[in-house]
Backbone as CSV, one residue per row, in Angstrom:
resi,resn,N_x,N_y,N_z,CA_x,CA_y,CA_z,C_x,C_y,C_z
1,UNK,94.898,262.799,164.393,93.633,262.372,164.937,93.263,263.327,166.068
2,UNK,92.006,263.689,165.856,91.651,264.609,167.321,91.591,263.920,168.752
3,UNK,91.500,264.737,169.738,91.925,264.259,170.416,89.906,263.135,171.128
4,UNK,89.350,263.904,170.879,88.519,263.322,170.694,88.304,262.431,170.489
5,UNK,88.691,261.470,169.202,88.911,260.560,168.486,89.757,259.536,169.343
6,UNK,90.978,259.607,169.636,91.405,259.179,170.283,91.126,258.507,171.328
7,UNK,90.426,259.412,171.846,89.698,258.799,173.572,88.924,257.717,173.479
8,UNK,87.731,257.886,171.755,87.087,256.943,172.010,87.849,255.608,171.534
9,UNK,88.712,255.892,170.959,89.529,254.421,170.633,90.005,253.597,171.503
10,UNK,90.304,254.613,172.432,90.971,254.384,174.010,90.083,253.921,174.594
11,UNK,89.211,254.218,175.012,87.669,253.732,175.996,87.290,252.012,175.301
12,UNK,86.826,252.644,174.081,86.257,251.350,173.604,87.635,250.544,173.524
13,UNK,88.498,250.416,173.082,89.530,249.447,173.346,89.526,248.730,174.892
14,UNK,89.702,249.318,175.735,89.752,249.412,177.496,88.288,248.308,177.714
15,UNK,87.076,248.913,177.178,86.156,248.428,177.128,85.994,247.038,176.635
16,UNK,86.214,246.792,175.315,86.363,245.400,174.836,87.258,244.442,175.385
17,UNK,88.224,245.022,175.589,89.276,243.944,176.584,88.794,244.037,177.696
18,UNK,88.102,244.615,178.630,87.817,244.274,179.835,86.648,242.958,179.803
19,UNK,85.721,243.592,178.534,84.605,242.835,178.578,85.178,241.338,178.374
20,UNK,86.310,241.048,177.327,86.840,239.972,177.198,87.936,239.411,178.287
21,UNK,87.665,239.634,179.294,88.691,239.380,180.517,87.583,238.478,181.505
22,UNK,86.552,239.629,181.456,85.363,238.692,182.289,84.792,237.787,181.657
23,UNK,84.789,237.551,180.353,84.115,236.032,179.899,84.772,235.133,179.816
24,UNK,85.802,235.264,179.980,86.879,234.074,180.116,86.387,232.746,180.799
25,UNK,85.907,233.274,181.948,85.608,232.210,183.017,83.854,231.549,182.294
26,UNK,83.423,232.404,181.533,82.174,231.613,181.112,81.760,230.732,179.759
27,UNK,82.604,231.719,179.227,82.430,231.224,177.702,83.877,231.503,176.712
28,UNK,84.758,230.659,176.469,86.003,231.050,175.799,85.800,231.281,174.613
29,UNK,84.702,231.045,173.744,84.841,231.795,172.117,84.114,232.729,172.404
30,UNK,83.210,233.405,173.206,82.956,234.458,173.442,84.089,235.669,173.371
31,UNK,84.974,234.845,174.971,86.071,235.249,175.173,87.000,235.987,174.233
32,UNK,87.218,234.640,172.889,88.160,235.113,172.086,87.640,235.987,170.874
33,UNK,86.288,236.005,170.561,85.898,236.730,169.816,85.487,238.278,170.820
34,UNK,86.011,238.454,171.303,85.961,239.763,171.683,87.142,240.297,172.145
35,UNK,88.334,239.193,172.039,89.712,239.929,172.065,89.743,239.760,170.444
36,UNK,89.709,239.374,169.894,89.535,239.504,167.835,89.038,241.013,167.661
37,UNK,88.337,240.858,168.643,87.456,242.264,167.910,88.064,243.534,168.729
38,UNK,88.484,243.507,169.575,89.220,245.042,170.238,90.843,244.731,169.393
39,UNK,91.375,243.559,169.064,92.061,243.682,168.459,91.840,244.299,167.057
40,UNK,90.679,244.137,166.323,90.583,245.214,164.976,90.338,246.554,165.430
41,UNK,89.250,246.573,166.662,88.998,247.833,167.078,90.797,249.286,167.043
42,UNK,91.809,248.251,167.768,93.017,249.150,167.908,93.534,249.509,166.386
43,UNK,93.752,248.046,165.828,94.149,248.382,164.323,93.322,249.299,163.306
44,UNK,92.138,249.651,163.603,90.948,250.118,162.676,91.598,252.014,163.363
45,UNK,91.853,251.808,164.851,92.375,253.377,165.432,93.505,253.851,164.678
46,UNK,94.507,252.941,164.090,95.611,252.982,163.435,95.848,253.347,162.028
47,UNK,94.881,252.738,162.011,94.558,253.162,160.066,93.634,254.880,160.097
48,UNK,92.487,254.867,160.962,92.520,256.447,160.235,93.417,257.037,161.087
49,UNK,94.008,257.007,162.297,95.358,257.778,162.021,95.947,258.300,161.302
50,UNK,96.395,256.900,160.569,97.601,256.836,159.135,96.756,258.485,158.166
51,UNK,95.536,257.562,157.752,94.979,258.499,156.937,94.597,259.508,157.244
52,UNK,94.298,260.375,158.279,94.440,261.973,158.909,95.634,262.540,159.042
53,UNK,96.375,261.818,159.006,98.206,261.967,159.017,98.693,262.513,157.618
54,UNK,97.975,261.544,156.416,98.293,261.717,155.379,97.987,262.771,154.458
55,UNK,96.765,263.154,155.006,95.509,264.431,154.877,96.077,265.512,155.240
């Protein structure tokens, strides 16, 4: 993966969990649907990994 690539997986990951840190206190399915979703966000970084790896 370039390194490029990387960063933004990194950012936006950083990003979604932060965003889901501060809604905690307002709205908890907010909350949890936005740790759901930086959680695919990391796994989705993982898979084209795999597949640029494999390439």
């Amino acid at each position: 993966m370039s390194k490029g690539l990387s960063l933004w997986f990194a950012i936006s990951s950083i990003a979604l969990l932060s965003a889901s840190a501060m809604t905690i206190s307002y709205n908890g399915w907010l909350a949890a649907m936005l740790g759901v979703l930086s959680i695919l966000n990391i796994g989705w970084g993982f898979v084209i990994k795999s597949k640029r790896r494999r390439s």
